[in-house]
N, C-alpha and C positions, 0 to 999 in steps of 0.2 A: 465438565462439559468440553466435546471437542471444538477446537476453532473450526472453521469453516476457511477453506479456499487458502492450503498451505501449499507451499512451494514456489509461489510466487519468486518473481527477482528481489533481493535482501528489500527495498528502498518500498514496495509495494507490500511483500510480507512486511513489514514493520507496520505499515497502516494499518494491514488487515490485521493487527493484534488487536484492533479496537471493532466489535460488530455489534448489531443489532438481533437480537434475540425473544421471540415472543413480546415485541414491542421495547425491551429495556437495552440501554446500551452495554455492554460487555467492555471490559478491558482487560485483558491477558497480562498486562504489564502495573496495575493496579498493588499487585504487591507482590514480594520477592521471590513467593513459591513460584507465580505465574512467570513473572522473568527469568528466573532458572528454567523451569520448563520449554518457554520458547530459544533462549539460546541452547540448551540442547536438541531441542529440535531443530534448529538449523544446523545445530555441530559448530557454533561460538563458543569460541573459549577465550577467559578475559583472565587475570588476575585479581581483578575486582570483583565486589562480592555483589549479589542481586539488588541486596539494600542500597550501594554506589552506582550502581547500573541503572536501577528502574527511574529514579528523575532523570538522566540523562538520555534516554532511548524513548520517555515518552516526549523531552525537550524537541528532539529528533525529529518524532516522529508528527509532532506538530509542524514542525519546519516545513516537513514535507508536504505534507495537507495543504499549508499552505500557498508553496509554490504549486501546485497542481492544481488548487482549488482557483487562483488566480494568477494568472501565466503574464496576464499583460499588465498585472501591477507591482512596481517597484516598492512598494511595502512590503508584499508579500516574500518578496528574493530575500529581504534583507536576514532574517534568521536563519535560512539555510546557506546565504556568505558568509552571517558569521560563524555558522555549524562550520564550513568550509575551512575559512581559516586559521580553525584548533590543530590546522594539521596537513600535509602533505605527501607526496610519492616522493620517495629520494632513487636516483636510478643508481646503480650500484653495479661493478661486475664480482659475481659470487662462484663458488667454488660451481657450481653448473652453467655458469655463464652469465647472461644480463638478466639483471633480475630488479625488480622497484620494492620498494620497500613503503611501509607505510608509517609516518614519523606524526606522532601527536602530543602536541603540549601535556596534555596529562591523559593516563591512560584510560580512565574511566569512558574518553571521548571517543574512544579508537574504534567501537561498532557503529555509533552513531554518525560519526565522519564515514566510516565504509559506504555507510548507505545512501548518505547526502553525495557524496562519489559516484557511487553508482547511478542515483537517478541521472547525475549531470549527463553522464555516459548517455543514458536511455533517452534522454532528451535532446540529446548533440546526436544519435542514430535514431533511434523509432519512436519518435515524439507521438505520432499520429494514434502509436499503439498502444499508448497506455491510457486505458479509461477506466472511469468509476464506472458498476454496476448499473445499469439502467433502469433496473426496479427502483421506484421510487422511494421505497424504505427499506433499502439497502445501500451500507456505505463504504463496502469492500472495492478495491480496486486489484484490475490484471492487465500483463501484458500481453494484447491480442494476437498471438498465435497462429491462428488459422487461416490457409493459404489465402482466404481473398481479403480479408482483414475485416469483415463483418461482425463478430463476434459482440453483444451487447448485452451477455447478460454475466454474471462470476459463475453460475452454474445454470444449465440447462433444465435438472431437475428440481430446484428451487426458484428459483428466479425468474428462470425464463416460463415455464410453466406457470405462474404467480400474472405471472406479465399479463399471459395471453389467455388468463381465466378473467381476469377481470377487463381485458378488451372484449371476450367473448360475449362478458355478463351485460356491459356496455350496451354493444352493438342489439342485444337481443331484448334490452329495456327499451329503448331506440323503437325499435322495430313495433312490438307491444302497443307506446303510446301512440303512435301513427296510425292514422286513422286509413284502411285501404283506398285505395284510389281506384276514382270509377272512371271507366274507360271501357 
């Protein structure tokens, strides 16, 4: 089965390893083929093996849900500070010049720190632009892109379309039980 809605910034694609499919949840990271798979599809490379990898990236990837899912509560921050503090930027000058490096307690943590990095990044610049899917059963999230920053659905052909069949069907049940008005 292909994922849905790849390409995403690392911290968003990690969520979006987890969708909704014909009603059932999905998870890409469920077991080690599917974690193999996604880190080669981003072009991760770890020294650790999928089976090391997959509790810690879905560890991760909860964190993140977290923090996103609740921004203004101090519960939710706490497992992606302590995802945070497995690890650090060390700034370094390297044989091309300045360069930061990424230093982790153990390595198994070092994509799952990437990510929890990165959203901080996206949330310290375009907080505004990262939203969950607006279809209702859908739990994919993107950073919104598009010049005026309206963007409300993970895809246009799925979702957005989804959206505006059942407001259409709505509106025109609506209409149906109302009785004409005489004037």
């Amino acid at each position: 089965m292909d994922r849905p809605l790849i390409g995403e910034p690392l911290p968003l694609d990690l969520l979006n390893t987890l969708w909704v499919n014909d009603g059932r949840t999905v998870d890409a990271l469920a077991d080690p083929a599917g974690v193999a798979a996604w880190l080669d599809e981003r072009d991760l490379r770890s020294p650790c093996s999928a089976e090391q990898l997959g509790p810690v990236l879905r560890e991760g990837r909860e964190a993140i849900r977290q923090a996103l899912l609740a921004p203004d509560q101090p519960a939710a921050h706490d497992a992606l500070n302590a995802l945070l503090a497995r690890g650090h930027l060390r700034d370094r000058l390297g044989a091309d010049g300045p360069e930061s490096v990424v230093q982790v307690d153990e390595e198994r943590w070092r994509i799952a720190w990437l990510a929890a990095h990165d959203l901080v990044a996206l949330l310290r610049h375009r907080p505004q632009r990262i939203r969950r899917c607006a279809e209702e059963n859908c739990i994919l999230w993107f950073l919104d892109a598009s010049r005026n920053g309206t963007r409300r659905w993970c895809t246009m052909d799925a979702c957005g379309n989804r959206s505006k069949v059942r407001r259409h069907r709505a509106r025109h049940a609506r209409t149906e039980v109302e009785p004409p008005s005489e004037g």
